[in-house]
mmCIF file of the N, C-alpha and C atoms, coordinates in Angstrom:
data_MODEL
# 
_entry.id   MODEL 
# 
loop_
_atom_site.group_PDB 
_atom_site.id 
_atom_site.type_symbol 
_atom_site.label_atom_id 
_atom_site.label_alt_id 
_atom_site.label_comp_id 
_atom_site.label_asym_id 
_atom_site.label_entity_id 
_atom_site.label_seq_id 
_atom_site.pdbx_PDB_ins_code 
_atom_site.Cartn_x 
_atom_site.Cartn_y 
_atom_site.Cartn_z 
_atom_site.occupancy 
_atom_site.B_iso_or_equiv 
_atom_site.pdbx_formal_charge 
_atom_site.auth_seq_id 
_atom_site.auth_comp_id 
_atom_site.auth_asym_id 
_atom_site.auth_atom_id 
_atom_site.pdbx_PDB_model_num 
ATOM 1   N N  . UNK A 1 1  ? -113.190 153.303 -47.794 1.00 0.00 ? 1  UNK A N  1 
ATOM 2   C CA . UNK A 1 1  ? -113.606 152.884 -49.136 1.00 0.00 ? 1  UNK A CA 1 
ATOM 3   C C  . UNK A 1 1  ? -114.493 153.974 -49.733 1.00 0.00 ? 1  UNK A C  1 
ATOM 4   N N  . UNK A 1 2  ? -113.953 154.199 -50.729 1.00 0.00 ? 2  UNK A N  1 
ATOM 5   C CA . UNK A 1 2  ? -115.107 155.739 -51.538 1.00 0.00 ? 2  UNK A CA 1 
ATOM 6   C C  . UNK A 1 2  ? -116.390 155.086 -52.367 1.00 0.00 ? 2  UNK A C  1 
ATOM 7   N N  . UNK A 1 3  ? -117.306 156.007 -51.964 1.00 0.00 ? 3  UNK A N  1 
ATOM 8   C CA . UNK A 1 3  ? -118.715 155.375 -52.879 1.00 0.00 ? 3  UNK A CA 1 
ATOM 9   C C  . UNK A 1 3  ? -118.411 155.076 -53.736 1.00 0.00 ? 3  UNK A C  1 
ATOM 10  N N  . UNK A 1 4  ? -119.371 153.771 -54.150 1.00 0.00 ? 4  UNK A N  1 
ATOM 11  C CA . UNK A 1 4  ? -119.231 153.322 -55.897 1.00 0.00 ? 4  UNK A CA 1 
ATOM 12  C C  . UNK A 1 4  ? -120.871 153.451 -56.080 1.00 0.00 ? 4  UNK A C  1 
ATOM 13  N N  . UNK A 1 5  ? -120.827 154.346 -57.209 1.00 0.00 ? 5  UNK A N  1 
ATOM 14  C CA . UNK A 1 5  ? -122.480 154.066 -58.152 1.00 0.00 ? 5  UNK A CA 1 
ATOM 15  C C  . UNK A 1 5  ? -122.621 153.247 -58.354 1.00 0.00 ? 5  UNK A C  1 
ATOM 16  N N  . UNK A 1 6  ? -124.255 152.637 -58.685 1.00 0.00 ? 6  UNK A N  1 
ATOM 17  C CA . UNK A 1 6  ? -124.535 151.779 -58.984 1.00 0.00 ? 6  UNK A CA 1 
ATOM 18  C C  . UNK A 1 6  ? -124.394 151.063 -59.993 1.00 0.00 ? 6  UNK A C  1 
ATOM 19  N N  . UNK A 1 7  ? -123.933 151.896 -61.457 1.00 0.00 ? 7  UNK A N  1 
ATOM 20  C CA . UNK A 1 7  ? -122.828 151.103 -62.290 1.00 0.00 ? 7  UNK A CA 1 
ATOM 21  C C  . UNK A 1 7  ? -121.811 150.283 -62.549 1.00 0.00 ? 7  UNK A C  1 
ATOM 22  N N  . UNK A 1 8  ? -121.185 150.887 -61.287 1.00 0.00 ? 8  UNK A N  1 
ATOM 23  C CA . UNK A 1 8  ? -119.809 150.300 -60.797 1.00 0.00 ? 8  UNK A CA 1 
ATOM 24  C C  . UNK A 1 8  ? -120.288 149.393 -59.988 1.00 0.00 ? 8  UNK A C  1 
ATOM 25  N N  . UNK A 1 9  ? -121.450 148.896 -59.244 1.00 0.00 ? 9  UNK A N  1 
ATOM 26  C CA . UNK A 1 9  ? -121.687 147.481 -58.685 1.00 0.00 ? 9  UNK A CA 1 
ATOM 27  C C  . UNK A 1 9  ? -122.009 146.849 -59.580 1.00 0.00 ? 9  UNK A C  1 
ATOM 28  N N  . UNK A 1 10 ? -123.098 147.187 -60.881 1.00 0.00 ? 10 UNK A N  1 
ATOM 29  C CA . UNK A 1 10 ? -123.144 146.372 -61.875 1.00 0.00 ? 10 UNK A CA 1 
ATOM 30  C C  . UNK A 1 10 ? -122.112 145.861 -62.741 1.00 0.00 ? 10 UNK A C  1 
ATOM 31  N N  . UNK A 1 11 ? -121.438 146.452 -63.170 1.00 0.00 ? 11 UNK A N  1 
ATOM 32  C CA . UNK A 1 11 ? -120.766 146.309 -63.946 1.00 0.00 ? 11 UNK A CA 1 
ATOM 33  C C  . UNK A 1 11 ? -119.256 145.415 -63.547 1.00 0.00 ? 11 UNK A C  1 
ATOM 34  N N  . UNK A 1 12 ? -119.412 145.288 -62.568 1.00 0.00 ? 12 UNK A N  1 
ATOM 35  C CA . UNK A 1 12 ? -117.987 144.417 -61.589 1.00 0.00 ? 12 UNK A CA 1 
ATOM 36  C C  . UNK A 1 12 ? -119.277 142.910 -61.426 1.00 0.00 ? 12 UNK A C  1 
ATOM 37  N N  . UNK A 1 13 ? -120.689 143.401 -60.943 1.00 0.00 ? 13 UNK A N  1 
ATOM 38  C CA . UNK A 1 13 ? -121.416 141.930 -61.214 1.00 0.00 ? 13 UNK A CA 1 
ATOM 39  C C  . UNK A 1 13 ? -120.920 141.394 -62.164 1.00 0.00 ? 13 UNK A C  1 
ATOM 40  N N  . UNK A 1 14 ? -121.301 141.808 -63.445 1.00 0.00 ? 14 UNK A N  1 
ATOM 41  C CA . UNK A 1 14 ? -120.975 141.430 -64.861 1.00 0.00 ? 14 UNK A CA 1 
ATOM 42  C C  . UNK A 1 14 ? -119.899 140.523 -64.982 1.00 0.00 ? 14 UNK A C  1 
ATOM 43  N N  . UNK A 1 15 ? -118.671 141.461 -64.666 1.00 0.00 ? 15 UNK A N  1 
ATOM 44  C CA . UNK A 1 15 ? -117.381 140.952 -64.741 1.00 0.00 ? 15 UNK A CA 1 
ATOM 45  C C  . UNK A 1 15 ? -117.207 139.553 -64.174 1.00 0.00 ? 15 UNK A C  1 
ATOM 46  N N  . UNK A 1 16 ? -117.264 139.688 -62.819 1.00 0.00 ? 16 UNK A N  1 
ATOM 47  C CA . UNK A 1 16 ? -117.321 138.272 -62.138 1.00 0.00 ? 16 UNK A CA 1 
ATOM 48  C C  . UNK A 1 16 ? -118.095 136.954 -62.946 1.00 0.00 ? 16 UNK A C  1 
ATOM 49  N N  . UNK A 1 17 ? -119.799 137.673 -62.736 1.00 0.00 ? 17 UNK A N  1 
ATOM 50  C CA . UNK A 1 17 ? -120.392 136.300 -63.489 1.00 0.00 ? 17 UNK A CA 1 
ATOM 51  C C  . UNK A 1 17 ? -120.381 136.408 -64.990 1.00 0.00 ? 17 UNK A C  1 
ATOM 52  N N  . UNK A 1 18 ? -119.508 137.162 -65.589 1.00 0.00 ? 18 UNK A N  1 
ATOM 53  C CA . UNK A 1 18 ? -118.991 136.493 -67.400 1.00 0.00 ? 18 UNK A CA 1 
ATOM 54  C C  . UNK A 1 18 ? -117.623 135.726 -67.078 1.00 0.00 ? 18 UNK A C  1 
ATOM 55  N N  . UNK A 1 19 ? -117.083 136.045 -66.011 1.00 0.00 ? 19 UNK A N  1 
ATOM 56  C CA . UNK A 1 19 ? -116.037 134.907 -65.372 1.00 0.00 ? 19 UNK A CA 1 
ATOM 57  C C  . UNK A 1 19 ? -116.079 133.541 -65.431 1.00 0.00 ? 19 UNK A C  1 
ATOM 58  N N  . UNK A 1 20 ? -117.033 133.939 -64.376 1.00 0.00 ? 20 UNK A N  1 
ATOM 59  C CA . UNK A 1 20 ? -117.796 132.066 -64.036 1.00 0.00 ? 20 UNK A CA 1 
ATOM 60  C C  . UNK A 1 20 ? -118.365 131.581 -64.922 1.00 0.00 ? 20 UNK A C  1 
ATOM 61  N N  . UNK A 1 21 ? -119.483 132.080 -65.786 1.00 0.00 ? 21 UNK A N  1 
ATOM 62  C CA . UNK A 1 21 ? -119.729 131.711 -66.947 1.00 0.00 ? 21 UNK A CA 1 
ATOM 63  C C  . UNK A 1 21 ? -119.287 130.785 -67.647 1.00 0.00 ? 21 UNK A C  1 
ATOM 64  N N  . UNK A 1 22 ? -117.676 131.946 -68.335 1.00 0.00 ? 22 UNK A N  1 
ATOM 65  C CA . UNK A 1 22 ? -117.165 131.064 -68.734 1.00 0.00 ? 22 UNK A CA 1 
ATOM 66  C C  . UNK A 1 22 ? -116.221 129.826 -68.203 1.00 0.00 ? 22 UNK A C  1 
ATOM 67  N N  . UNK A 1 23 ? -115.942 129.982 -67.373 1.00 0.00 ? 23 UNK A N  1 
ATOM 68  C CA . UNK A 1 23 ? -115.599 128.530 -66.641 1.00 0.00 ? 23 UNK A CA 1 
ATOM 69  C C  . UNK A 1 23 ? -116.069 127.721 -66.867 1.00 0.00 ? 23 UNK A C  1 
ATOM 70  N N  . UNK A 1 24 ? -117.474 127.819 -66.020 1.00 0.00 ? 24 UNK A N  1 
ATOM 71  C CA . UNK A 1 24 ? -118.413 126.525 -66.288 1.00 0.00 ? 24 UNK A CA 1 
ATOM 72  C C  . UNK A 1 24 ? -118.425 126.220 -67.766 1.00 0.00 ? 24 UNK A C  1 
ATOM 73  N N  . UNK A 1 25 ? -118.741 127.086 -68.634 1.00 0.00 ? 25 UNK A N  1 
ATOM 74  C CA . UNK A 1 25 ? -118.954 126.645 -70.409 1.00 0.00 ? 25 UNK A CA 1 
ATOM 75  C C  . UNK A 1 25 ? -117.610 126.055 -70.903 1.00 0.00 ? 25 UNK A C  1 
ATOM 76  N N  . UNK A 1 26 ? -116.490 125.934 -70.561 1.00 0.00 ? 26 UNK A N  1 
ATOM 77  C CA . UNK A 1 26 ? -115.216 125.556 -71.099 1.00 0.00 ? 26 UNK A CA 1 
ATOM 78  C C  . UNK A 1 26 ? -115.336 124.763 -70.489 1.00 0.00 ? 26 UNK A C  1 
ATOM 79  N N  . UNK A 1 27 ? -115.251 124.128 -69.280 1.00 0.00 ? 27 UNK A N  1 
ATOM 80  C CA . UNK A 1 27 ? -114.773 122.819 -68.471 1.00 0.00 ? 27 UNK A CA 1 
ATOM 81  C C  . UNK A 1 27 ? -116.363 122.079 -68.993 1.00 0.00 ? 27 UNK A C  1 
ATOM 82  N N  . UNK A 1 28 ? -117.734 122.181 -69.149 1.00 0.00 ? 28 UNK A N  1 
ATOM 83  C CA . UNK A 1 28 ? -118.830 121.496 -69.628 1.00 0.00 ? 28 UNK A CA 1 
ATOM 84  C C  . UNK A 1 28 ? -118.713 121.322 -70.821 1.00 0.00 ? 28 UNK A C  1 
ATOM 85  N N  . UNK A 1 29 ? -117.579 122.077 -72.451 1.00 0.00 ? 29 UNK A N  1 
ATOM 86  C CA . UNK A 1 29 ? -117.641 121.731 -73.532 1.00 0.00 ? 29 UNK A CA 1 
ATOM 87  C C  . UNK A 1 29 ? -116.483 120.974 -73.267 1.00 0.00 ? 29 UNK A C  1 
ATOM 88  N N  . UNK A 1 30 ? -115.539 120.773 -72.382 1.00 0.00 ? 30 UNK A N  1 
ATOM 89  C CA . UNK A 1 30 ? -114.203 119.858 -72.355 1.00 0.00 ? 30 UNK A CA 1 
ATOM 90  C C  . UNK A 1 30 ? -115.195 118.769 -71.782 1.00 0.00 ? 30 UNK A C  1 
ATOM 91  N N  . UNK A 1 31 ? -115.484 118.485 -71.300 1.00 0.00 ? 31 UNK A N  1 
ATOM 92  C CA . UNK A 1 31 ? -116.503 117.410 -70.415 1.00 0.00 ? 31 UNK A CA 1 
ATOM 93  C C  . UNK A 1 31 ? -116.825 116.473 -71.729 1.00 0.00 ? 31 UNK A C  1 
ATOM 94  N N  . UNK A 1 32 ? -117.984 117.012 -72.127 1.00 0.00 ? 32 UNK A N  1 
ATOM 95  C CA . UNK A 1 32 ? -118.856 116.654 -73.302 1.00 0.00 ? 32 UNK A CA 1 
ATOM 96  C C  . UNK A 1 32 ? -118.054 116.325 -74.704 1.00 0.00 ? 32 UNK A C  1 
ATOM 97  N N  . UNK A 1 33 ? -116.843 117.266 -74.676 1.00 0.00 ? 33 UNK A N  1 
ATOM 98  C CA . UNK A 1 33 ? -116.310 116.662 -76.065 1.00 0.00 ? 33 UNK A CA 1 
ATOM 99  C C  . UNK A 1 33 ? -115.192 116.168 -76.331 1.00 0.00 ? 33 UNK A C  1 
ATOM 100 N N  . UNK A 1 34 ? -114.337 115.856 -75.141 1.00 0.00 ? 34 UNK A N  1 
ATOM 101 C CA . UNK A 1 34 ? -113.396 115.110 -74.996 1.00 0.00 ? 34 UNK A CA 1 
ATOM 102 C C  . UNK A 1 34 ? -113.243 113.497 -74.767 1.00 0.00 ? 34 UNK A C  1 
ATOM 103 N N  . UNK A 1 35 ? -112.604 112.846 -75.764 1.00 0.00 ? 35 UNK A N  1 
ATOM 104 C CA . UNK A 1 35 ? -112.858 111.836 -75.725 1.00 0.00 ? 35 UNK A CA 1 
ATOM 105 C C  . UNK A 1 35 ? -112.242 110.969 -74.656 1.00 0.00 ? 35 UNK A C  1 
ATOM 106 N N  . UNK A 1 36 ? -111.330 111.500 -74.002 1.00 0.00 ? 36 UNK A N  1 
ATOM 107 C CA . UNK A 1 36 ? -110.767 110.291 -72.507 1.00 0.00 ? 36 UNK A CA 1 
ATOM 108 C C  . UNK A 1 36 ? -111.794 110.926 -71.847 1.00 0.00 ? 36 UNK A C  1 
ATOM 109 N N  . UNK A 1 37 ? -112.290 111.933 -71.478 1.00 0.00 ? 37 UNK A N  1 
ATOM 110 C CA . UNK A 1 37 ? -113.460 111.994 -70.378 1.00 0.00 ? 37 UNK A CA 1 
ATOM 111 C C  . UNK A 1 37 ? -114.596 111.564 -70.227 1.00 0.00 ? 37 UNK A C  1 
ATOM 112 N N  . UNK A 1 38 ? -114.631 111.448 -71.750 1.00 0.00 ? 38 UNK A N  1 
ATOM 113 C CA . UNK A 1 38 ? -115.887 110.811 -71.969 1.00 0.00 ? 38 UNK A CA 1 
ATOM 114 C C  . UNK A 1 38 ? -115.832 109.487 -72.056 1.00 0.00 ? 38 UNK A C  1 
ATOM 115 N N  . UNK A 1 39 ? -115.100 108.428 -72.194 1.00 0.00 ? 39 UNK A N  1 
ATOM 116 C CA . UNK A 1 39 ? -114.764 107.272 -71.496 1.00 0.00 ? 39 UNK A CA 1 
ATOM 117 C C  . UNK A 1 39 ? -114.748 107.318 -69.852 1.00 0.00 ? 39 UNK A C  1 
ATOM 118 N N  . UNK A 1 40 ? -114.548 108.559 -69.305 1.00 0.00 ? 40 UNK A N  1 
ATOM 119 C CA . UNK A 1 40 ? -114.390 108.653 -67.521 1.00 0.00 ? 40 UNK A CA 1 
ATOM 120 C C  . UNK A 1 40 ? -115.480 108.854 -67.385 1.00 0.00 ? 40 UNK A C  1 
ATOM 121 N N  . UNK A 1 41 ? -116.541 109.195 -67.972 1.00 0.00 ? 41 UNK A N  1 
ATOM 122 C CA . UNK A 1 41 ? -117.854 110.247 -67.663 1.00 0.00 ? 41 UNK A CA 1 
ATOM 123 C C  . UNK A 1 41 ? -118.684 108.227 -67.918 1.00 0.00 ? 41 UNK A C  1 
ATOM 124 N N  . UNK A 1 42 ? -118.360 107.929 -68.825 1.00 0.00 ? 42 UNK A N  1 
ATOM 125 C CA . UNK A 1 42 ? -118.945 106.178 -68.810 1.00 0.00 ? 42 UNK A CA 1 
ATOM 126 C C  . UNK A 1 42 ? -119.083 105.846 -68.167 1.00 0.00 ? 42 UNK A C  1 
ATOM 127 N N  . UNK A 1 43 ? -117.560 105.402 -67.657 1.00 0.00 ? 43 UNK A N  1 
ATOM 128 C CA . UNK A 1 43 ? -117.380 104.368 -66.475 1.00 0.00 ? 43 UNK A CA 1 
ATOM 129 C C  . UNK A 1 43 ? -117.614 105.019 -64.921 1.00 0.00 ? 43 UNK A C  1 
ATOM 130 N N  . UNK A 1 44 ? -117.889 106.733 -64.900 1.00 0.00 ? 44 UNK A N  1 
ATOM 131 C CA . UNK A 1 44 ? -118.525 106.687 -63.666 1.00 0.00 ? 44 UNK A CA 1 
ATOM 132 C C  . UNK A 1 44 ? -120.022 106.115 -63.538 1.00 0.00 ? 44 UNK A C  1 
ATOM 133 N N  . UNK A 1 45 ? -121.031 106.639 -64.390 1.00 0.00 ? 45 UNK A N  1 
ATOM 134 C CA . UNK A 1 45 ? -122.351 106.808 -64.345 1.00 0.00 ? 45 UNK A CA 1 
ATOM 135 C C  . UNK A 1 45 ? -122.521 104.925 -65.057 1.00 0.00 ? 45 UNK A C  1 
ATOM 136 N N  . UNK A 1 46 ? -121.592 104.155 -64.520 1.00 0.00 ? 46 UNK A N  1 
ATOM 137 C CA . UNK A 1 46 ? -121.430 102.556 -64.991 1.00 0.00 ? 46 UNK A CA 1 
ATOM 138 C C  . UNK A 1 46 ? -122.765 102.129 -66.547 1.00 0.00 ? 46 UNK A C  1 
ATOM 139 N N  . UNK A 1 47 ? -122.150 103.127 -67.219 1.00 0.00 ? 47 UNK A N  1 
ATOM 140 C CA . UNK A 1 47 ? -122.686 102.737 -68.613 1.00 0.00 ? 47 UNK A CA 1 
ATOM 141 C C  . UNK A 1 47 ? -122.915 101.372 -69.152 1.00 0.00 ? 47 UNK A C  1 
ATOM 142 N N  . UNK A 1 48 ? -123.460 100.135 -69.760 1.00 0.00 ? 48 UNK A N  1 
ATOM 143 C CA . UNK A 1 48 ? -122.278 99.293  -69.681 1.00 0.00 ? 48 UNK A CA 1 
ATOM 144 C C  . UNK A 1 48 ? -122.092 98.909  -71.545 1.00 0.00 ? 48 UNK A C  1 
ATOM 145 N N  . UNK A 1 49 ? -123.246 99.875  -72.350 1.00 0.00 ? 49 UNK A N  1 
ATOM 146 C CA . UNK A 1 49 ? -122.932 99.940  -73.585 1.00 0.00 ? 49 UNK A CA 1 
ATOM 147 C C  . UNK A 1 49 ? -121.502 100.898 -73.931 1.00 0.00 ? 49 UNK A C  1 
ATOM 148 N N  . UNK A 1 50 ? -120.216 99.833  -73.914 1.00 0.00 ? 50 UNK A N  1 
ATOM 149 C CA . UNK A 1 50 ? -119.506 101.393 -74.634 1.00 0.00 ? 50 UNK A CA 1 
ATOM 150 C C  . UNK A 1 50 ? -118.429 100.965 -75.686 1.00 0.00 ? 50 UNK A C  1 
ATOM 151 N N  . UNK A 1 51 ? -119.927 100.048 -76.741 1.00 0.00 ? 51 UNK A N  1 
ATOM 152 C CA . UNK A 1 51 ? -119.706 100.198 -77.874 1.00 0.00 ? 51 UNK A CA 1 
ATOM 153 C C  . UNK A 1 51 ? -120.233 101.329 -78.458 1.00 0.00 ? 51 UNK A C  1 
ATOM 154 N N  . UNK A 1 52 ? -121.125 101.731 -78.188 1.00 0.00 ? 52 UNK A N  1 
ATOM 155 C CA . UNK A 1 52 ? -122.093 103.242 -78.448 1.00 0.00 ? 52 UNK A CA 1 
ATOM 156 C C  . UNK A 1 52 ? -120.991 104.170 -78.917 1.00 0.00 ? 52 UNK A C  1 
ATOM 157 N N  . UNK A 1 53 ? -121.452 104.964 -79.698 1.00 0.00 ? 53 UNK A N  1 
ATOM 158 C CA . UNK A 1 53 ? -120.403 106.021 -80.314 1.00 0.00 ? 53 UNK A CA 1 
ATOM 159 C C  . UNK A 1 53 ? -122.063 107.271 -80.660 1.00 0.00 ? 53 UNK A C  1 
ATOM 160 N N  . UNK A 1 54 ? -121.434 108.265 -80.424 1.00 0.00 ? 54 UNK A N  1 
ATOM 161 C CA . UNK A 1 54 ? -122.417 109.796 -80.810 1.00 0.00 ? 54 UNK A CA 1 
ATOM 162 C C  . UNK A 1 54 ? -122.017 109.845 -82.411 1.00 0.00 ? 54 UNK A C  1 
# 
């Protein structure tokens, strides 16, 4: 394996965690603003108002 500068470790950091990032931020705004999940996200955490509307 040939040296990599320390740019090239940063910059592959980067890559990866703007990866994950966005993962987590797409599947947490599908979470939050989807409306069958958010009926699933209810009835896990046994809500039992769900006349409630945001």
């Amino acid at each position: 394996m040939p040296q990599m500068s320390p740019m090239n470790w940063i910059s592959l950091f980067l890559i990866f965690f703007s990866m994950y990032m966005m993962m987590n931020i797409i599947i947490y705004y599908y979470i939050i603003y989807n409306p069958i999940s958010f009926n699933v996200k209810f009835n896990f955490f046994k809500i039992e108002n769900y006349n409630w509307k945001w």
